[in-house]
C-alpha positions in Angstrom: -6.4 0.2 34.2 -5.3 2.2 37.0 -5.0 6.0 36.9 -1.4 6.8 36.6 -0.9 4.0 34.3 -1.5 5.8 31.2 0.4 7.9 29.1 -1.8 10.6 27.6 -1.2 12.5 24.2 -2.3 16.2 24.6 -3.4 18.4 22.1 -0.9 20.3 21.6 1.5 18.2 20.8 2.9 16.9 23.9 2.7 13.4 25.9 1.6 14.1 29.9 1.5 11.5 32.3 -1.8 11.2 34.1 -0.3 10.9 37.6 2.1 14.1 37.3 0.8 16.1 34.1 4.6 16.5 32.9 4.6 17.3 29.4 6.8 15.7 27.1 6.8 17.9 24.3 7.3 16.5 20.3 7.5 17.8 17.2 3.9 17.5 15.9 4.3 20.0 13.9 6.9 18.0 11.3 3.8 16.1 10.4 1.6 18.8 9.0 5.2 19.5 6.9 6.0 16.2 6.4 2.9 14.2 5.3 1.1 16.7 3.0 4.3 16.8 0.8 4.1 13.0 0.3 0.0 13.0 0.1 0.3 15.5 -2.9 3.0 13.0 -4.4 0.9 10.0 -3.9 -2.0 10.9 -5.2 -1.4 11.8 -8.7 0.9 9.1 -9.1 -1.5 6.5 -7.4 -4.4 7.6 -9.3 -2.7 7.8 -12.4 -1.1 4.5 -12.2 -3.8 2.5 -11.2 -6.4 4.1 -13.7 -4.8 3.4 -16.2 -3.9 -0.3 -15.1 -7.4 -1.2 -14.4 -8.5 0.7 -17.7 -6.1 -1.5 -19.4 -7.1 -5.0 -17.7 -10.8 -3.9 -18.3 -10.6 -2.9 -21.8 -8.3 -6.0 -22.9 -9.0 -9.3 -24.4 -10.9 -11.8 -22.0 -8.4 -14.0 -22.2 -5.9 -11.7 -20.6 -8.3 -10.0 -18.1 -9.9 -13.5 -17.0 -6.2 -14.8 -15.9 -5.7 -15.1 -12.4 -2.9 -13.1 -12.0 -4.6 -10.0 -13.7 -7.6 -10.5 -11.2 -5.3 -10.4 -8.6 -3.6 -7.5 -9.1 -7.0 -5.7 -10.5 -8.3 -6.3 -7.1 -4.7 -4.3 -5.6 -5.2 -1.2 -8.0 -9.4 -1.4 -6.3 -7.6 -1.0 -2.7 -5.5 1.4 -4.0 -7.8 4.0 -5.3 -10.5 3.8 -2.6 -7.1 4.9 -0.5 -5.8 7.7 -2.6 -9.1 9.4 -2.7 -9.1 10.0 0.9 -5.9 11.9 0.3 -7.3 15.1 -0.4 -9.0 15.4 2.6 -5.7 14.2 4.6 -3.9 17.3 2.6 -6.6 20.1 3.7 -6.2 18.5 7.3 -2.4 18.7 7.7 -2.3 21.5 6.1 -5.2 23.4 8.3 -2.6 22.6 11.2 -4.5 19.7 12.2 -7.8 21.3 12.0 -11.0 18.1 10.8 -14.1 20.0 9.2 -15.7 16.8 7.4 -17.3 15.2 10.9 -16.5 11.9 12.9 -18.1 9.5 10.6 -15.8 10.6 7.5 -13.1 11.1 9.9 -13.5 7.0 10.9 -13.9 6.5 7.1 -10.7 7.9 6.1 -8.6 6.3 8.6 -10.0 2.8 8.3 -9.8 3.5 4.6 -5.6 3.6 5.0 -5.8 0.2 7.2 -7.8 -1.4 4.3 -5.4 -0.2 1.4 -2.2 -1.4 3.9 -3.7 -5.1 4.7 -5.4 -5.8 1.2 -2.1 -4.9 -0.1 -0.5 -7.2 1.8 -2.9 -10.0 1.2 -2.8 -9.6 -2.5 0.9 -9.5 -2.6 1.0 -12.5 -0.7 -1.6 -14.0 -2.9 0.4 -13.0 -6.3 3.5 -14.0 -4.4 2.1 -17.7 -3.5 0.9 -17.4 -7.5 4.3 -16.7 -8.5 6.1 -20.0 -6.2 3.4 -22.3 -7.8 4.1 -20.9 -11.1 8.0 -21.6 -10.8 8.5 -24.5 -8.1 5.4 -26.5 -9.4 4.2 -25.5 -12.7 2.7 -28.3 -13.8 -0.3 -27.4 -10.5 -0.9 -23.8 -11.6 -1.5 -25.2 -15.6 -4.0 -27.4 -14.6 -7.2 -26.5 -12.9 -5.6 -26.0 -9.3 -5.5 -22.1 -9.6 -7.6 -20.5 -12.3 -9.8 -17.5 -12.9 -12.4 -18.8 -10.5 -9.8 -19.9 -7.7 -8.4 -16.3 -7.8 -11.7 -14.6 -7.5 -12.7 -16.7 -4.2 -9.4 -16.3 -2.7 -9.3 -12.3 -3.6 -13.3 -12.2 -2.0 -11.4 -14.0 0.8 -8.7 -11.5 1.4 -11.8 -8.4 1.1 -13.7 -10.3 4.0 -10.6 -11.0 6.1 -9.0 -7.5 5.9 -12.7 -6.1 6.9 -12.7 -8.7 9.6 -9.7 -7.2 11.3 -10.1 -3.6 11.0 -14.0 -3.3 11.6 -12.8 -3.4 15.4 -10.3 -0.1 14.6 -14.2 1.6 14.0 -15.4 1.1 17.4 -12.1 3.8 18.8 -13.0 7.2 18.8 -11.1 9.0 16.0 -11.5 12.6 17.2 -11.0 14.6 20.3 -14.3 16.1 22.3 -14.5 19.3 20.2 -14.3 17.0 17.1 -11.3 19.3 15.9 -8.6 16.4 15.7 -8.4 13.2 13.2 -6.3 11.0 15.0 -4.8 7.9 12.8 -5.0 5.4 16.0 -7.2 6.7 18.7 -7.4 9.3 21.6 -6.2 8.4 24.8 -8.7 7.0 27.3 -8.7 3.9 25.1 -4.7 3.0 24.5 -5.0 0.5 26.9 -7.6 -1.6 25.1 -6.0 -0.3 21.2 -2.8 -2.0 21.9 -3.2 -5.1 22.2 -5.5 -4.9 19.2 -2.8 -3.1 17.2 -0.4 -5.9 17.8 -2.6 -8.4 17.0 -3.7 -7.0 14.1 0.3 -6.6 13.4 0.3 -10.2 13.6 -2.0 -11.7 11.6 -1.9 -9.1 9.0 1.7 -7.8 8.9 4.5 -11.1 9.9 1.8 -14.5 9.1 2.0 -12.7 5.2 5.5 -11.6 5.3 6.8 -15.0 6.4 5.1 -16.7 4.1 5.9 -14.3 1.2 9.4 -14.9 2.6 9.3 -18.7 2.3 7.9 -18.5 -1.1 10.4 -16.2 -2.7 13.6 -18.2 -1.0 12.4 -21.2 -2.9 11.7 -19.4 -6.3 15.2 -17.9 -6.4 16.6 -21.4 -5.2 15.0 -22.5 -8.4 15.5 -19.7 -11.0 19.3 -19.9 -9.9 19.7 -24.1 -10.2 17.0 -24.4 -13.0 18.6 -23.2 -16.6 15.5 -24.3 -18.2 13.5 -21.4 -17.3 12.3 -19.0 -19.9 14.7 -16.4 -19.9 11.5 -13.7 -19.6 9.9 -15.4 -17.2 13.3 -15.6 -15.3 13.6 -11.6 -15.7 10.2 -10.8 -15.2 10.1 -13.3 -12.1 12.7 -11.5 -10.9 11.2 -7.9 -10.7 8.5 -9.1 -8.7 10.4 -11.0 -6.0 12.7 -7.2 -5.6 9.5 -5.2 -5.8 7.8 -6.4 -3.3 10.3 -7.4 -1.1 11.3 -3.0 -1.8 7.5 -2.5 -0.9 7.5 -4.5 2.4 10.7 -3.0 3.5 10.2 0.7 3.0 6.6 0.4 2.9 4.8 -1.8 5.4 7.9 -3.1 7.6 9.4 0.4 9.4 5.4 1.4 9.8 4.3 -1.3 11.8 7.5 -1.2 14.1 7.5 2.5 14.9 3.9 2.1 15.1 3.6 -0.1 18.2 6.6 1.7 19.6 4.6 4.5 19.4 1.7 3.3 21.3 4.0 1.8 23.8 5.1 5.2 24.8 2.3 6.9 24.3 1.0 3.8 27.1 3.8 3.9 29.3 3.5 5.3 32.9 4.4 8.6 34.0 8.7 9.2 33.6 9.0 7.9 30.1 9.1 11.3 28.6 12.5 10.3 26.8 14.6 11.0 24.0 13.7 8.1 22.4 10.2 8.5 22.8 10.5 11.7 20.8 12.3 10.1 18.2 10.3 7.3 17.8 7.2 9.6 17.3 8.7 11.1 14.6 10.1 8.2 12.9 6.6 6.8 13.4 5.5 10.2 10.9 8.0 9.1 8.6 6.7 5.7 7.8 3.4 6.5 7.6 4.7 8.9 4.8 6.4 5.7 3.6 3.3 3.5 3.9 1.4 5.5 1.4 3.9 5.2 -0.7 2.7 1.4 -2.0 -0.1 3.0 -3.5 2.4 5.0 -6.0 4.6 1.7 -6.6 2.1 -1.1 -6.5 0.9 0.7 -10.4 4.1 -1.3 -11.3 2.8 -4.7 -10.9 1.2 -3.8 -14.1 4.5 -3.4 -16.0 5.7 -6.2 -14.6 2.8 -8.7 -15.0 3.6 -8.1 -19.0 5.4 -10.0 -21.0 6.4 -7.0 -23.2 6.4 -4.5 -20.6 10.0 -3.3 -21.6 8.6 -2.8 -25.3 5.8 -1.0 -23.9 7.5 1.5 -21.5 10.0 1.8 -24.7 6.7 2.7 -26.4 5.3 4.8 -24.2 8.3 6.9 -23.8 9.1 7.7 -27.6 5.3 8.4 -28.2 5.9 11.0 -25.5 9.0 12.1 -26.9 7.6 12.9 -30.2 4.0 14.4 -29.1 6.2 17.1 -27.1 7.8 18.6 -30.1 7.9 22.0 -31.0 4.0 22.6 -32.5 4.8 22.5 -36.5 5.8 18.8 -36.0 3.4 17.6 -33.2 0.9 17.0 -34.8 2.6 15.2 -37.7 5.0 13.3 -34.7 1.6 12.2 -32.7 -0.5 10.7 -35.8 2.9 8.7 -36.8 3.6 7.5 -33.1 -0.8 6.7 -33.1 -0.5 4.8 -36.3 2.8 2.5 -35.0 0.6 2.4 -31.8 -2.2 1.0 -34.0 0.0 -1.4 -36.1 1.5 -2.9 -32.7 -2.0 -3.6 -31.2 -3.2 -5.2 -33.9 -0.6 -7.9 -34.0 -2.1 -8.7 -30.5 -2.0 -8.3 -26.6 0.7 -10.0 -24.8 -0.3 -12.1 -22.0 -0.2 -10.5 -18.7 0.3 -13.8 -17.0 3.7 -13.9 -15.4 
């Protein structure tokens, strides 16, 4: 591309055209404010949440942990905490006012680590979504053998190989400036051009293809739930939370961050004269969904609940157990071993399915 033709993103927090080296100042510095507050939120919840919902689907009868729908979702909580462990790191960068002292490589890592959390998410959504329809619209298909343990685990390998397949490409952009010091999320400058196009496409295939077809499924399980009265009333409920939590996920989570995204790079590419009010604003509305895309990593944990039959009995559980165990001292301890022995008397009456 012709000199002049690129916009460039200078250090210090400013666009400059390469013809006239006009800066076009921004407010970078509402990311190193903005981002570590929401890192430090995610990653507590995320870890918490998705510990202790793969702890459960590991530690509970084969029969439940060998059903397709918990694969699927055990696979989501994987993405998920590979993610939130980079988040540290992110923190001590922000923070450090933008500052990288872990090296390119783990730079590369982190940042392709947030594209593989965002696009496995997506394709195991649309995977538990397509679960869902089949389940509702035709359940006679998903009771027989055309999607069972062993369907779910090719199809979730599938989703692993395909999400590699389209960020492995993100690895070949530089992440960091020439002194090393910066950790950029997309790439430097010299290579917008190229990074694009590749972000679009990747917006594409692994952003609209899913949502359209989570789209299409959910229009026809609600069309169903609503003129089907036959329906088990907690599979109706429970059917229900899904279809609103991931339709909340892809519109707070994955939808504003792949539209502020490309506008971003579009300014960042235009030619010289685009410093604009809008180009400000859409950078920092761009720092405000990646906020939000993290987010998915604190709310996908409640596929977990959801995928329960009894999830209302055990949040009910959960809560009261907690209640009582933060007593004052001379009844904790006599609180906690009653709430452990219900506990015990509830389990042993058996695990509910966590097929939906």
């Amino acid at each position: 591309m012709a000199a002049g033709t690129l916009s460039t993103w200078a250090g210090n927090g400013t666009w400059a055209g390469n013809g006239s080296r006009a800066l076009c100042p921004v407010d970078s510095a509402f990311a190193q404010r903005f981002l570590p507050a929401v890192y430090l939120t995610v990653f507590p919840l995320g870890l918490l949440g998705n510990g202790l919902g793969l702890w459960h689907l590991c530690t509970g009868p084969r029969e439940t942990t060998r059903q397709p729908l918990s694969l699927l979702v055990g696979n989501l909580g994987v993405a998920d905490l590979l993610y939130v462990g980079t988040l540290p790191l992110l923190v001590i960068y922000y923070l450090q006012g933008r500052v990288w002292h872990f090296g390119q490589a783990l730079c590369r890592l982190t940042r392709s680590l947030f594209h593989l959390n965002l696009y496995a998410s997506i394709g195991f959504l649309t995977l538990i979504s397509v679960h869902r329809y089949l389940g509702i619209v035709h359940p006679l298909k998903t009771r027989g053998r055309c999607w069972g343990a062993a369907s779910s685990g090719w199809l979730s390998l599938a989703v692993w190989v395909w999400v590699v397949a389209q960020i492995a490409p993100d690895l070949a952009f530089s992440k960091t400036d020439d002194m090393g010091i910066k950790c950029h999320d997309t790439t430097g400058n010299e290579r917008l051009g190229v990074y694009l196009p590749y972000t679009f496409a990747v917006t594409v295939t692994g952003f609209v293809i899913p949502f359209l077809i989570i789209i299409g499924c959910y229009c026809r399980v609600v069309f169903v739930l609503c003129r089907n009265d036959s329906v088990e009333p907690s599979l109706r409920r429970r059917s229900i939370g899904l279809v609103i939590l991931v339709m909340v996920l892809f519109s707070i989570c994955f939808l504003p961050y792949h539209i502020f995204r490309n506008l971003n790079l579009y300014f960042r590419w235009r030619p010289q004269g685009s410093c604009t009010q809008a180009s400000k604003d859409v950078y920092i509305s761009y720092q405000v969904t990646r906020g939000l895309a993290s987010l998915n990593s604190a709310l996908n944990p409640l596929l977990y609940v959801i995928a329960s039959k009894d999830w209302r009995s055990r949040v009910r559980t959960i809560r009261q157990n907690a209640g009582r165990c933060l007593r004052p001292p001379f009844r904790s301890k006599t609180s906690c071993q009653a709430a452990e022995k219900k506990r015990n008397i509830s389990l042993c009456k058996g695990e509910a399915s966590n097929e939906l």
